[in-house]
N, C-alpha and C positions, 0 to 999 in steps of 0.2 A: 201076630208078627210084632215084634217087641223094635221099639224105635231107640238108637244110641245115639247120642249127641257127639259124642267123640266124631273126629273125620276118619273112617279106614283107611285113607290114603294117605294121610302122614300123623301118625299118630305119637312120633316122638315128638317129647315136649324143647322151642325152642328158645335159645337162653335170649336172655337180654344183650343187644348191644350197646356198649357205655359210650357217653357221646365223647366226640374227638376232640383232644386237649386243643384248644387254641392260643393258638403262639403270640408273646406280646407285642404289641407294637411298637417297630424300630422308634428310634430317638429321632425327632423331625430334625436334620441336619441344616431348615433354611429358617427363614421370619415368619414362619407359618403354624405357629406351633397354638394350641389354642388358648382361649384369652384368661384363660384362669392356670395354666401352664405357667413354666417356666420360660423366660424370654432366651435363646440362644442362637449362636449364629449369625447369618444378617441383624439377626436383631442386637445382639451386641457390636456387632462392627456398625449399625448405625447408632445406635443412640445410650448404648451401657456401656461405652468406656471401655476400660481393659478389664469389664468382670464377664463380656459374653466369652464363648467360643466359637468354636466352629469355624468358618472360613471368614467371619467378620475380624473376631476378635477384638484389635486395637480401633480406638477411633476412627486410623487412616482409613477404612473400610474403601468405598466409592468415591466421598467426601477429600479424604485426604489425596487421595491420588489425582482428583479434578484440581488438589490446590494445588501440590507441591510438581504438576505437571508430568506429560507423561514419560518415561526415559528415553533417552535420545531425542527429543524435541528439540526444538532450535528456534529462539524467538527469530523473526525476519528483519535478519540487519536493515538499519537506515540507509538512505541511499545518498550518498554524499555531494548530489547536484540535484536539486527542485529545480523542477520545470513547468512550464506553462507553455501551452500550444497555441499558435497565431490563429491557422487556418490548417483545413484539411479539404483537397477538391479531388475528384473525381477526374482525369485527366483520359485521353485519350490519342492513340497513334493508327492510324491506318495502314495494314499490309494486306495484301494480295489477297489472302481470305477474310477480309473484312477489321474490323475495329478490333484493338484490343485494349482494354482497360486497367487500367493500374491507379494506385493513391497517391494524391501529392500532400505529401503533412510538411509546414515547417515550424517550429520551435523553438522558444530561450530555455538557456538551461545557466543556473549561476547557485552560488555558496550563500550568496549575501553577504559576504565578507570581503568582496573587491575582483571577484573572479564571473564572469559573463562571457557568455557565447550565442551565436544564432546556427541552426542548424536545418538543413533541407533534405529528406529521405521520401525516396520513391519504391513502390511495390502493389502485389498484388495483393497484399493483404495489410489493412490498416495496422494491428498493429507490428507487423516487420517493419514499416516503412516509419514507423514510429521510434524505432531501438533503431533505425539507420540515421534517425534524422538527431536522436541524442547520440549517436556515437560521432556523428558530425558535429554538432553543436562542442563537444569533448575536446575534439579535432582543433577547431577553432577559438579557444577558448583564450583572451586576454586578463590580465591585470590592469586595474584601475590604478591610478595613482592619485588618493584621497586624501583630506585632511584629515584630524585625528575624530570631529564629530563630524563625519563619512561623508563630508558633502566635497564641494570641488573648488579648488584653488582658484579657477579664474573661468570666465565664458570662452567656450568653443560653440564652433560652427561647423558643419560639413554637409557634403552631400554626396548621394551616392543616388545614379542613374535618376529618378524623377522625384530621388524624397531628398528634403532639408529639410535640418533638424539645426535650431539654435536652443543652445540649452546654458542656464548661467548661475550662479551661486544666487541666493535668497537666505538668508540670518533666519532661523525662527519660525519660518515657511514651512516646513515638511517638505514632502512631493506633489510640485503644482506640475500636470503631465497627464497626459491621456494617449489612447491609440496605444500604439506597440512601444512609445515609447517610454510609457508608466510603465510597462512592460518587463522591459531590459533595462531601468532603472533602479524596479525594486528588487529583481531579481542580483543584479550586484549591489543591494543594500547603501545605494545612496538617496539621502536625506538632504534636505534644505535647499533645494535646487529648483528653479522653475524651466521648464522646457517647452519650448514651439515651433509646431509642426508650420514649415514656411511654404511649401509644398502642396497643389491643386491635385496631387495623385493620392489615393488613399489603399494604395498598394501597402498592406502591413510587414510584406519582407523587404522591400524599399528602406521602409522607415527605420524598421528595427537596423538592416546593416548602416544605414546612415548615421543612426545615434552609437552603432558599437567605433562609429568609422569617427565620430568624436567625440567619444571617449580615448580613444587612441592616440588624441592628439594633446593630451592632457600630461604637464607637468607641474612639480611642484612649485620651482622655481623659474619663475621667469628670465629669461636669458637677457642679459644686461646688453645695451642696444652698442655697440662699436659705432665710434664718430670714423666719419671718411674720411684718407688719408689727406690733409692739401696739397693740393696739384702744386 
């Protein structure tokens, strides 16, 4: 019995198959291209100038849009009165079911150009009662009537409920002044003045309405004294 190497079960001969064209690979469209590559895209938007493409391109890439800001941005206007806060307390009222709590802020609020106010806002949340107590402070706001290097014509005195405040011209001094009423001094931008708290109470909205209460009483010119008629 004669042995054949052929297989009788399939004995046609088969072809070769040719291997499968492979397709080149796309153009890396970001900064990731490899390092012996050409740089394009991010990589030209950050650091080639206007020779990359791609979605970089121009310098302004990421870089340029962080400087020149984003569109429709809007720096946040100044605010046309500084303020400084006295005191902030924790107050309380009693009703039928129990306590109820709310914040007492009060505040100076002034230009520094001859304009001051004191203001008093209550609420259940600090800062509401904070934009209530400058919308008050706003409310209440006077003019100063200053010399031309911002200090004050003559001594005033005044008081108001347990605070006195004597406050008087000083040459060359700055602001000699503590408590609230360094306070609502600097805040209307007066210079060369010494001020003293005359006052055993250290109630800081006392004092502040006190010194706004003389300021108020402040003119440029003193009123020439009328002799009495003789009898």
């Amino acid at each position: 019995m004669s042995m054949n190497n052929e297989n009788p079960v399939n004995s046609t001969p088969v072809a070769p198959v040719a291997p499968a064209a492979v397709a080149p690979a796309p153009a890396h469209q970001g900064g990731f291209a490899p390092r012996g590559g050409q740089r394009s895209g991010f990589g030209g938007g950050f650091r080639g100038g206007n020779s990359g493409g791609g979605q970089g391109g121009s310098r302004g890439g990421f870089r340029g849009g962080a400087r020149g800001g984003k569109p429709g941005f809007k720096e946040r206007a100044k605010p046309e009165y500084d303020s400084k806060m006295l005191e902030i307390r924790r107050v309380a009222r009693v009703v039928s079911g129990g306590r109820r709590f709310n914040f007492s802020v009060a505040l100076v609020a002034g230009n520094r150009k001859g304009m001051v106010g004191v203001g008093l806002g209550k609420a259940g949340d600090t800062s509401l009662a904070i934009d209530k107590a400058m919308r008050d402070a706003k409310k209440h706001m006077i003019r100063i009537q200053t010399t031309k290097d911002f200090s004050i014509p003559h001594e005033v005195k005044a008081k108001y409920s347990s605070g006195i405040v004597h406050i008087q011209p000083a040459k060359d001094r700055g602001l000699v002044a503590g408590s609230a009423t360094r306070i609502v001094l600097e805040l209307a931008g007066i210079k060369n003045v010494v001020a003293k708290i005359q006052s055993p109470s250290k109630n800081k909205l006392n004092i502040a309405r006190a010194t706004i209460k003389a300021l108020e009483g402040l003119y440029l010119k003193k009123p020439t004294s009328t002799s009495k008629p003789a009898n």
